[in-house]
N, C-alpha and C positions, 0 to 999 in steps of 0.2 A: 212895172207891168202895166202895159196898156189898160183901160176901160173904156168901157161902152155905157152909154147914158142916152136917154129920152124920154119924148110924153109914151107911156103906158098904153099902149094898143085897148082902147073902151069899145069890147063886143055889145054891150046895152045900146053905146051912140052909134056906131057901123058895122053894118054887119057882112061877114068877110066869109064870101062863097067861092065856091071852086076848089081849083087845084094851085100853089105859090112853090115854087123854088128857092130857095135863101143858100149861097155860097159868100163864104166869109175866113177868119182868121182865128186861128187856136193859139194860143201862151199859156204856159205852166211848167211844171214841175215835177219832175219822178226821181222817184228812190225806192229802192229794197230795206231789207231788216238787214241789220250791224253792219259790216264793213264792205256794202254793195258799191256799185257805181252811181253816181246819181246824177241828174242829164239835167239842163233847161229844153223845155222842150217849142214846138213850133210847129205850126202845120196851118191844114185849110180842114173845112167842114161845110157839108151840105146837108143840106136839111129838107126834105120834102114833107109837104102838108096837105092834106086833103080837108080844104077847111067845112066841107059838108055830111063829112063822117065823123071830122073831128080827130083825125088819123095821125101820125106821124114817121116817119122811117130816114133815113139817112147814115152817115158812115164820116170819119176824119182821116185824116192821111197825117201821121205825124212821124219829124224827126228828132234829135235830142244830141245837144252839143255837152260834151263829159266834162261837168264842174273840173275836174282838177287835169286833165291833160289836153281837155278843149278837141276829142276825137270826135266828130261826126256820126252818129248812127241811125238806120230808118229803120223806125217802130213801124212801118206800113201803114195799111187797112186796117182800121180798128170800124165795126158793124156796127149799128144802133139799133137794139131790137122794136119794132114796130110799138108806136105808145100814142098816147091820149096828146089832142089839142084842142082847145077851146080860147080860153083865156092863157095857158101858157102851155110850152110842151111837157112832157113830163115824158122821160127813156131810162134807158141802160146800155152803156155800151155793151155788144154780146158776151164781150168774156167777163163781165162781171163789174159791178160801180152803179152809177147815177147819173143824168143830165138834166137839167130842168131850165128852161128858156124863157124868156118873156117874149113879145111881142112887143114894137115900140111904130110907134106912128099912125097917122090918124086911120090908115087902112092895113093896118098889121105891114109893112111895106120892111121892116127888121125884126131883128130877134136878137139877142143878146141871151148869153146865159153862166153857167159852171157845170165843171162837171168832176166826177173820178173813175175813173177803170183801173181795174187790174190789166196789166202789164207783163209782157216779159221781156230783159236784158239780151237786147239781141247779140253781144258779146259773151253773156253766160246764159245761156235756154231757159238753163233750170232755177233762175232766178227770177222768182215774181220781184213787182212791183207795183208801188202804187202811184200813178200819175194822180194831178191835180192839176186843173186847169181853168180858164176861161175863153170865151167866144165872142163875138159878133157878128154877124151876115145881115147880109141886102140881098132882095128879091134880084 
């Protein structure tokens, strides 16, 4: 699994006003309870920030290749409910989970993070899941 690494975006040394766009790259990992299907997954994510409200909102687009037959599936629009940015973001995807972000570069210029949402098996409806994953985006 890919990672993302850098200097720590320091809001004390620069200070980051406006509005930023970050579109970047998702990897991870979903599954259900007992004998679900379970996918590696892939996608992109944007992230919008209002750095003078301290705001954040954005949505990923993921798909998911099936560990044992290697079928294709698109998990879609997954939402990120509108959440806090300062020094890092802090969300939820809408249907449920966590995202938290850093900032990397001397003028917040990426972001990098994790995250988990519930899911559901676009093969079976009624199958939740839980993805796990990681990010990184540029402005």
């Amino acid at each position: 699994m890919p990672f993302a690494f850098g200097l720590q975006f320091d809001p004390d040394a620069f200070k980051a006003t406006g509005r930023a766009g970050y579109d970047g790259l998702v990897v991870g990992h979903v599954r259900g309870e007992g004998r679900s299907n379970a996918y590696d997954i892939n996608g992109s994510i944007h992230i919008d920030v209002d750095f003078d409200r301290g705001s954040s909102s954005g949505y990923f687009d993921l798909a998911g290749r099936n560990d044992v037959t290697g079928e294709v599936v698109n998990f879609g629009r997954t939402n990120l409910v509108p959440g806090g940015a300062d020094r890092y973001i802090s969300s939820a995807p809408a249907t449920g989970g966590s995202l938290q972000a850093f900032f990397a570069g001397r003028q917040a210029q990426e972001v990098m993070g994790a995250f988990n949402a519930l899911l559901y098996d676009p093969k079976e409806p009624s199958q939740a899941m839980r993805a796990t994953g990681s990010f990184a985006g540029k402005r």
